[in-house]
Backbone as a printed PyTorch tensor [residue, N CA C, xyz], in Angstrom:
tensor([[[ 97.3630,  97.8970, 111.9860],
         [ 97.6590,  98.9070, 110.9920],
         [ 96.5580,  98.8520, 109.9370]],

        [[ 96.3040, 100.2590, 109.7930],
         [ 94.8390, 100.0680, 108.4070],
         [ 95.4550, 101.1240, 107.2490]],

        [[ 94.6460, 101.0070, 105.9810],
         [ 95.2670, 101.7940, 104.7820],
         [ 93.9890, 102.4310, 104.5170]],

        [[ 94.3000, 103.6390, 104.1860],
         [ 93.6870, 104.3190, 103.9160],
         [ 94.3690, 104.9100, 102.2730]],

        [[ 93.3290, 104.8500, 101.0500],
         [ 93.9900, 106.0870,  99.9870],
         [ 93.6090, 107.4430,  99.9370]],

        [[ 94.3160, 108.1250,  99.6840],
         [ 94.0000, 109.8180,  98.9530],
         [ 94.4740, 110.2620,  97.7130]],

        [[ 94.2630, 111.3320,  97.0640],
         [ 94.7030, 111.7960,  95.6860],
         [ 95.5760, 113.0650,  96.0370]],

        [[ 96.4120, 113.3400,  96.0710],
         [ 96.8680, 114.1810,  96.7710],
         [ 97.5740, 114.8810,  95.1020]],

        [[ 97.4490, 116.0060,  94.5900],
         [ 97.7850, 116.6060,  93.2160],
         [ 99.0970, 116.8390,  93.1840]],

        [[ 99.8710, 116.5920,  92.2520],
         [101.2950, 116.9940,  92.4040],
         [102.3500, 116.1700,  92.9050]],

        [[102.2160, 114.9290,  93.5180],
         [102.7020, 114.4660,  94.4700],
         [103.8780, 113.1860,  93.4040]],

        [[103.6820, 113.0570,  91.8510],
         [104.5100, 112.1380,  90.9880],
         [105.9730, 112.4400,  91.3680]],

        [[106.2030, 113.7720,  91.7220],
         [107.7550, 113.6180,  91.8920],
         [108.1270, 113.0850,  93.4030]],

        [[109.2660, 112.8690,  93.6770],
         [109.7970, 112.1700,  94.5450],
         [109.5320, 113.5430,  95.4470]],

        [[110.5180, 114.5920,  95.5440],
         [110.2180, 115.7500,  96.2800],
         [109.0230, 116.1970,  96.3220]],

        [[108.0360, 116.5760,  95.6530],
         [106.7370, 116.9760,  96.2500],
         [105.7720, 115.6180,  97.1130]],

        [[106.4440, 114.0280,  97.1170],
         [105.5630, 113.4760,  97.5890],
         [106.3240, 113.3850,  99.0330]],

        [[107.5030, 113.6500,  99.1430],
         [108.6920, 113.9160, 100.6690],
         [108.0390, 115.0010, 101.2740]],

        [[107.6940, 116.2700, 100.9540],
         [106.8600, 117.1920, 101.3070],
         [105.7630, 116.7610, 101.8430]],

        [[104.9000, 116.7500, 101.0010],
         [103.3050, 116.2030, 101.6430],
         [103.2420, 115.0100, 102.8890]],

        [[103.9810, 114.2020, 102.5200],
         [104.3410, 113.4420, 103.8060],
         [104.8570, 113.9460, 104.9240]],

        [[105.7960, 114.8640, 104.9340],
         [106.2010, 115.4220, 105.9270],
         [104.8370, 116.0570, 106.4480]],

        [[104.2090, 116.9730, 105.8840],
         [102.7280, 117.6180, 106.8070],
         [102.2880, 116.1930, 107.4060]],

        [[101.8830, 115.1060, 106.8770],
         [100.9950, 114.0810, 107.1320],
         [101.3640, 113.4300, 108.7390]],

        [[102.6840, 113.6990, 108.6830],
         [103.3560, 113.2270, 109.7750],
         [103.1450, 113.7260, 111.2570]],

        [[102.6480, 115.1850, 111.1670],
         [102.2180, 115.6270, 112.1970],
         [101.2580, 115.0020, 113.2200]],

        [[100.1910, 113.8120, 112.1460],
         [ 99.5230, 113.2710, 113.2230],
         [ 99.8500, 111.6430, 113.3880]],

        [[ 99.7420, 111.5540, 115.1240],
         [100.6500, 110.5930, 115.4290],
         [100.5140, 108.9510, 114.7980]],

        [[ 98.7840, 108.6510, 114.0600],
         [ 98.6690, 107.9920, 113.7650],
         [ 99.0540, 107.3990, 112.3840]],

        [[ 99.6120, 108.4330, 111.6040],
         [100.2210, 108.1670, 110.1850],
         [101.5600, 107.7890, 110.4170]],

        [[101.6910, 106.3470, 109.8500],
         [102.9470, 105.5980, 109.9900],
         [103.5350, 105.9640, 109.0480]],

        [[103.2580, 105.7250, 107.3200],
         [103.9220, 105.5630, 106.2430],
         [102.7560, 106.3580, 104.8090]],

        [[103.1660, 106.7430, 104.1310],
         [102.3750, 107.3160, 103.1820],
         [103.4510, 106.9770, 101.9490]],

        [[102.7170, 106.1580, 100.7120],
         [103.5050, 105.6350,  99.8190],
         [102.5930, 106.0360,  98.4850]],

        [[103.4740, 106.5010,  97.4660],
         [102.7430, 107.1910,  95.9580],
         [101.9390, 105.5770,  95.3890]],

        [[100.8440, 105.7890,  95.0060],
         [100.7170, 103.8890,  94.0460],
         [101.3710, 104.1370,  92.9130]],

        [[102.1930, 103.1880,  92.3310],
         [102.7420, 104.0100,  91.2340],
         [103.1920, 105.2080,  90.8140]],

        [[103.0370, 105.8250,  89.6280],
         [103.4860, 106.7360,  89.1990],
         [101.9180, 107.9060,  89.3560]],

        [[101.4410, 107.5330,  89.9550],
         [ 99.9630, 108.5340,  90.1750],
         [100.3590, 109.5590,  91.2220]],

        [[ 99.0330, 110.2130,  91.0560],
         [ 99.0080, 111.0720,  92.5810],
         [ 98.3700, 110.4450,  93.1860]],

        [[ 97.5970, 109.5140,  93.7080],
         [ 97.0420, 108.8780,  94.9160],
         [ 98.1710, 107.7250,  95.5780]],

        [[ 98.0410, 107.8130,  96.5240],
         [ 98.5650, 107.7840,  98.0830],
         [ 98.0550, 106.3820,  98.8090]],

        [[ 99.0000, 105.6980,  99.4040],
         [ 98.5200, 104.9580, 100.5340],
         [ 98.9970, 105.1840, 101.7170]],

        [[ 98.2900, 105.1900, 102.3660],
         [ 98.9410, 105.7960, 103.7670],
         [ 98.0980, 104.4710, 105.4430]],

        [[ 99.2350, 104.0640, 105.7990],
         [ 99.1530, 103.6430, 106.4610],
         [ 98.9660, 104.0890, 108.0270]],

        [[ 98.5430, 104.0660, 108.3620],
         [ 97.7980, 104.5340, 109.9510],
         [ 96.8710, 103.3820, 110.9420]],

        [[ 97.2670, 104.0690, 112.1800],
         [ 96.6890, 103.1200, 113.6480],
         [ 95.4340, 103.9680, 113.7840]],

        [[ 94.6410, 103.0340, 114.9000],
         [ 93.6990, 103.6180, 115.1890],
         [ 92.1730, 102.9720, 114.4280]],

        [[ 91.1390, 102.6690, 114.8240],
         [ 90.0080, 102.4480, 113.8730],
         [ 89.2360, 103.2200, 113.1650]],

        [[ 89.4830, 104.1890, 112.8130],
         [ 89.0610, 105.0380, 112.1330],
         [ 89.9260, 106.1840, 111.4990]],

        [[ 90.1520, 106.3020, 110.2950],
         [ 90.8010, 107.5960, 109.6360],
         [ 90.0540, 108.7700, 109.8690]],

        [[ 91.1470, 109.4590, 110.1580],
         [ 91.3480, 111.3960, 109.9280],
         [ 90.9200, 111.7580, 108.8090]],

        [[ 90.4430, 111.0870, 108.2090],
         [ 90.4260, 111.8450, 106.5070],
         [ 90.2430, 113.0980, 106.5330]],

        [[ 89.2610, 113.9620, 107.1410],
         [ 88.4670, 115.0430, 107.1560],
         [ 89.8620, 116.1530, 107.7710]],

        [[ 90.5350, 116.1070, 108.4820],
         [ 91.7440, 116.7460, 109.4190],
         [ 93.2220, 116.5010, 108.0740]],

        [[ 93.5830, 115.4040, 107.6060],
         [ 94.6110, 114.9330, 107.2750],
         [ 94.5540, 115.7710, 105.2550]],

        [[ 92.8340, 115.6120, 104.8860],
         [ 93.2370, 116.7350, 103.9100],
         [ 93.2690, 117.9180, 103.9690]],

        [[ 92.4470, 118.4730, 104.9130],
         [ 92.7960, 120.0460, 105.3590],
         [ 93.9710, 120.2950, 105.7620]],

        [[ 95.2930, 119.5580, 106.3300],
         [ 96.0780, 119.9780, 106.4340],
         [ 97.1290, 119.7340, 105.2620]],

        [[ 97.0510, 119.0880, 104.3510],
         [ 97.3120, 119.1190, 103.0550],
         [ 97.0550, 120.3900, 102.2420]],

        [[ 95.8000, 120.4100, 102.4520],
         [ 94.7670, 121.5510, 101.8770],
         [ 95.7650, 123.3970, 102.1740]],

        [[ 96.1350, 123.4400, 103.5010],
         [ 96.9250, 124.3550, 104.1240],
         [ 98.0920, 124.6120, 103.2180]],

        [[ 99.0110, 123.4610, 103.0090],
         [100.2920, 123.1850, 102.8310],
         [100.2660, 123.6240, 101.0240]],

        [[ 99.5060, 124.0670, 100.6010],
         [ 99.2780, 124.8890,  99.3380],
         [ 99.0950, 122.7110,  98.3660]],

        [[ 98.4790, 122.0250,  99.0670],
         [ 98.0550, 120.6180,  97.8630],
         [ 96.7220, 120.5970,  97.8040]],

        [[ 96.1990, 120.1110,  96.5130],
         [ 94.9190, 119.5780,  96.0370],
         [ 94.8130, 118.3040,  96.4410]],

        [[ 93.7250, 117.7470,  97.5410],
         [ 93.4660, 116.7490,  98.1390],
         [ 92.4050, 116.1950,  98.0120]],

        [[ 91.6520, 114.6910,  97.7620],
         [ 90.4190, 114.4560,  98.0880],
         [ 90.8350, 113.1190,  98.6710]],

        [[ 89.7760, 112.2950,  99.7230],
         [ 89.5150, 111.1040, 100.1590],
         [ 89.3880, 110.1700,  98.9200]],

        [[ 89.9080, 109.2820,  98.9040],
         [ 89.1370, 107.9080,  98.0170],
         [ 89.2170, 107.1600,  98.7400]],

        [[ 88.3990, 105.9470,  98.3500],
         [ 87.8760, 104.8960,  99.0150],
         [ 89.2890, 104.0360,  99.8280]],

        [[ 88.5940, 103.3810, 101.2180],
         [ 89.2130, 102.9820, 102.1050],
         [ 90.0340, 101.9010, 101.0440]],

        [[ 91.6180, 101.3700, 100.8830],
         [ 92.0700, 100.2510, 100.4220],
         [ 91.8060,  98.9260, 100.9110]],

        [[ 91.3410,  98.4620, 102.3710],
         [ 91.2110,  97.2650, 102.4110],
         [ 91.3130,  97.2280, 103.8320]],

        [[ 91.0000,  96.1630, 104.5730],
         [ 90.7530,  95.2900, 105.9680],
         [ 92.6160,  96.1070, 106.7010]],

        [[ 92.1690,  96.0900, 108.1630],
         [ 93.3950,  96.0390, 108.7890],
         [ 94.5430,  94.8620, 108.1840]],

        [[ 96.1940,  95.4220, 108.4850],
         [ 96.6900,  94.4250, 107.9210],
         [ 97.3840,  94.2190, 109.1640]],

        [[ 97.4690,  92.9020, 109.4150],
         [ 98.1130,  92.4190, 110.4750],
         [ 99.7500,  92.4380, 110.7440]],

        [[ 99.7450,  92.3050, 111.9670],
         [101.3460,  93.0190, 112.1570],
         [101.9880,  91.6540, 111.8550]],

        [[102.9680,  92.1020, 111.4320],
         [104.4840,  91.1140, 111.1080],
         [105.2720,  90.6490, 112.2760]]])
């Protein structure tokens, strides 16, 4: 499992960040997408060695949200 962050605009309330996750979900490699705090950026957990970034904000982008990439969060995390 690897983490990836994004800024995804709008996303502080509980319902608009249930939304955006729901689009995210479409691709099979997004496990979990979690708010950091009280921000709009995102951790989102996903398989695979390499992130969608480029696919995963355009379809954000669609879904009427303001999206950008930020930097990768850190090393694969090993399974439990």
């Amino acid at each position: 499992m690897n983490v990836y962050e994004l800024r995804i605009a709008g996303v502080a309330s509980d319902a608009r960040l249930a939304a955006a996750r729901w689009g995210l979900f479409v691709f099979r490699e997004v496990r979990r997408v979690y708010r950091i705090g009280t921000t709009d950026h995102v951790a989102m957990l996903y398989e695979g060695a390499q992130p969608d970034v480029r696919r995963w904000v355009a379809v954000l982008e669609q879904a009427g949200y303001a999206a950008e990439a930020l930097e990768e969060a850190g090393s694969p995390l090993e399974a439990a």
